[in-house]
C-alpha positions in Angstrom: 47.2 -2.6 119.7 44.2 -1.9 121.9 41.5 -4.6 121.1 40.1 -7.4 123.2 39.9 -10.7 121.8 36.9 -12.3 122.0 35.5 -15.8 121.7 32.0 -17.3 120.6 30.7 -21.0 121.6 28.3 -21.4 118.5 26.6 -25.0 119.6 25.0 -26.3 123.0 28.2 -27.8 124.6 31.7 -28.1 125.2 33.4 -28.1 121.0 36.6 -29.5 120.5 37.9 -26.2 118.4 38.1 -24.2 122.0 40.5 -26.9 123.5 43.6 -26.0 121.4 43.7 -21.7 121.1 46.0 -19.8 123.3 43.4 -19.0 126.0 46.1 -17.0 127.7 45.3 -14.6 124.5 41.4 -14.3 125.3 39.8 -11.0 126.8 36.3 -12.7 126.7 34.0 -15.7 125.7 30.5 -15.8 125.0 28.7 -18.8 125.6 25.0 -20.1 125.6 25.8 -22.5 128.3 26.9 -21.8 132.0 30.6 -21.5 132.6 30.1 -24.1 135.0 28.5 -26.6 132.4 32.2 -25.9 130.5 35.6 -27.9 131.2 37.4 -25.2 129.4 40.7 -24.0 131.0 39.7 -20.3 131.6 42.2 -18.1 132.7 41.1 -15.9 135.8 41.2 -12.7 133.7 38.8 -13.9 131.0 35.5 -12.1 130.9 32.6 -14.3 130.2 29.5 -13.8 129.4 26.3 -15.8 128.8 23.9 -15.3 126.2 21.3 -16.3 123.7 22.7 -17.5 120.8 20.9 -15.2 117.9 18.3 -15.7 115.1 16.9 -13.1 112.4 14.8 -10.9 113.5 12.4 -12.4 110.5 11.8 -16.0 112.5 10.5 -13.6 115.6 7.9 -12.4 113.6 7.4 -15.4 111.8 6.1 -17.0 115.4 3.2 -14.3 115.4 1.8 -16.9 112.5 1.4 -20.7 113.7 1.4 -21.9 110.0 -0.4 -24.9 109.1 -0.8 -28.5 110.4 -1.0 -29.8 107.5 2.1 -28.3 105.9 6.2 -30.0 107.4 9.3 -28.7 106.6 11.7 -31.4 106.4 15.8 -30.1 106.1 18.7 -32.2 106.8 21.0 -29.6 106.7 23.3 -28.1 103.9 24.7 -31.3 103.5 21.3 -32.8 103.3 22.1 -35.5 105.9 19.4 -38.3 107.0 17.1 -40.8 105.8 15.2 -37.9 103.5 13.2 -40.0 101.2 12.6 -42.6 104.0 11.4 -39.6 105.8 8.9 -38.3 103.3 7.4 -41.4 102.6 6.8 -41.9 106.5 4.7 -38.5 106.5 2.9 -39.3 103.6 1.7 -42.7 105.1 0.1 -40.3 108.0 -1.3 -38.4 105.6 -1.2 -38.7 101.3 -2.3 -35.1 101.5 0.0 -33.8 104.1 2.5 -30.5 102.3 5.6 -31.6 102.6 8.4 -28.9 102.1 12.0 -31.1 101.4 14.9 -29.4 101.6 18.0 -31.7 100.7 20.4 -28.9 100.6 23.4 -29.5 98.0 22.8 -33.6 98.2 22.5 -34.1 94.4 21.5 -37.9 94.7 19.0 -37.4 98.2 17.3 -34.4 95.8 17.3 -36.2 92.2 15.4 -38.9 94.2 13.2 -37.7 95.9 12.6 -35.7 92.7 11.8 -39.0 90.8 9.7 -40.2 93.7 7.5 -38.0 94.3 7.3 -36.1 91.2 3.1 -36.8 90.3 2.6 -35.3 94.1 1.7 -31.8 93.8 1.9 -31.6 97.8 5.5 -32.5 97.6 7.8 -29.6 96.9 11.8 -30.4 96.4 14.1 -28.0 96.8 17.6 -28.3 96.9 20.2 -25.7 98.5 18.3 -22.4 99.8 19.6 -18.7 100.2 16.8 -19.2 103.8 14.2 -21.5 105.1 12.0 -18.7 105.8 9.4 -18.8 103.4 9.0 -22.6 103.2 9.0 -22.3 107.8 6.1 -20.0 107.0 3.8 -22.3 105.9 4.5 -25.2 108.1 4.1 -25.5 111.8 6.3 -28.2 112.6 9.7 -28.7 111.3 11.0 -32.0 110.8 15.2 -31.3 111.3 18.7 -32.8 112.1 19.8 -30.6 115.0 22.1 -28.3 113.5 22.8 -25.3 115.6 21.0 -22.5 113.2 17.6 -24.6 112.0 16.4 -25.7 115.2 17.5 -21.3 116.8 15.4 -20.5 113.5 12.7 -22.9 114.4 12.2 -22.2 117.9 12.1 -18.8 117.4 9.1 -19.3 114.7 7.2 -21.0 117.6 7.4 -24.2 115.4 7.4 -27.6 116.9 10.9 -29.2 116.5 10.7 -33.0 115.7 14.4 -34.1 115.0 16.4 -36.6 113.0 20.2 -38.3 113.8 22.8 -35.9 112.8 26.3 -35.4 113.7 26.9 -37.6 116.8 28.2 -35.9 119.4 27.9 -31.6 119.1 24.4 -32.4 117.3 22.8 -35.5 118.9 24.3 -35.2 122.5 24.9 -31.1 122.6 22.7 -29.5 120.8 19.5 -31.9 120.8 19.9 -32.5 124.5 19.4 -28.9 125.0 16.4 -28.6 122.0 14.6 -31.4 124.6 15.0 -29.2 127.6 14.4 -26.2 126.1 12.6 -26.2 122.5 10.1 -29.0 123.5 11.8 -30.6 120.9 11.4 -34.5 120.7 13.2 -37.4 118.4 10.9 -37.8 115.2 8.8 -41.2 115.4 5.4 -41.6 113.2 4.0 -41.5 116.7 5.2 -38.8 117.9 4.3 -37.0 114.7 0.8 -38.5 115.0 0.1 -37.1 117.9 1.2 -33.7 117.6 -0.9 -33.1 115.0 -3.8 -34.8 116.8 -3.0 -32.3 119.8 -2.6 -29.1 118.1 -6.1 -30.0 116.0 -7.4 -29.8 119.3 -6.0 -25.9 119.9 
């Protein structure tokens, strides 16, 4: 059959999945990184080719609109991963009017909880698993995020600032969070760091 086979490197460093395929089999690879920053056994013939990884063409227009200072997105991912209530109750101690968009994706107890908590806040809106963060990114201006591979792309591409959370230890804390720092402007969430983002972009 005439086809090439191609591959895709869908994080910010080296996965373990592409140690154990057939490489001899490969026509091509597309990675976000350098093939120099990759310990991959490339054979000679394999075409590579670097690229930016992609987000809807929705979160490019979405950076023509700031959103709000006052208004966070906090997701954890699908799995709704992280301290999320501890979270929320940390942004509300800056602020007891701050909007707070939660997002604990399909993490029944982190949702029914924060639920509970929160429920006489009108500023705090709970959601549990979403078709897209899109609407909910509109209104905020800094997201608040483990660093998964597709929020913090989504988020970037809104223009919003990217404060993140502990996620998966190596392809999200080392990989793809070392590259949000160099890259995004991204930063590890602290109150402080929180704090003063918001005192900065009062300022612009």
């Amino acid at each position: 059959m005439d086809f090439k086979l191609w591959g895709l490197l869908g994080e910010y460093g080296p996965t373990l999945g592409w140690r154990y395929i057939f490489w001899a089999e490969m026509g091509g690879y597309l990675s976000p990184l350098d093939r120099t920053e990759l310990d991959y056994p490339f054979p000679k013939h394999l075409e590579f080719k670097k690229i930016d990884l992609p987000a809807r063409r929705e979160y490019h227009a979405l950076a023509a609109s700031p959103g709000s200072k006052n208004c966070v997105l906090l997701v954890c991912g699908f799995w709704g991963q992280g301290p999320i209530f501890k979270l929320v109750r940390q942004l509300l101690e800056v602020d007891t009017g701050l909007q707070v968009h939660v997002v604990c994706g399909d993490n029944v107890t982190a949702y029914q909880q924060t639920r509970k908590a929160f429920r006489h806040r009108a500023n705090v809106q709970v959601h549990g698993a979403v078709k897209s963060l899109l609407p909910l990114m509109a209104d905020a201006s800094c997201v608040i995020t483990k660093p998964g591979i597709s929020t913090i792309l989504e988020a970037h591409t809104a223009g919003r600032k990217l404060l993140l959370v502990k996620g998966i230890p190596v392809s999200e804390n080392r990989h793809n969070a070392g590259y949000a720092f160099e890259h995004f402007g991204a930063e590890w969430f602290t109150v402080e760091r929180f704090q003063r983002w918001r005192s900065q972009s009062s300022k612009t």
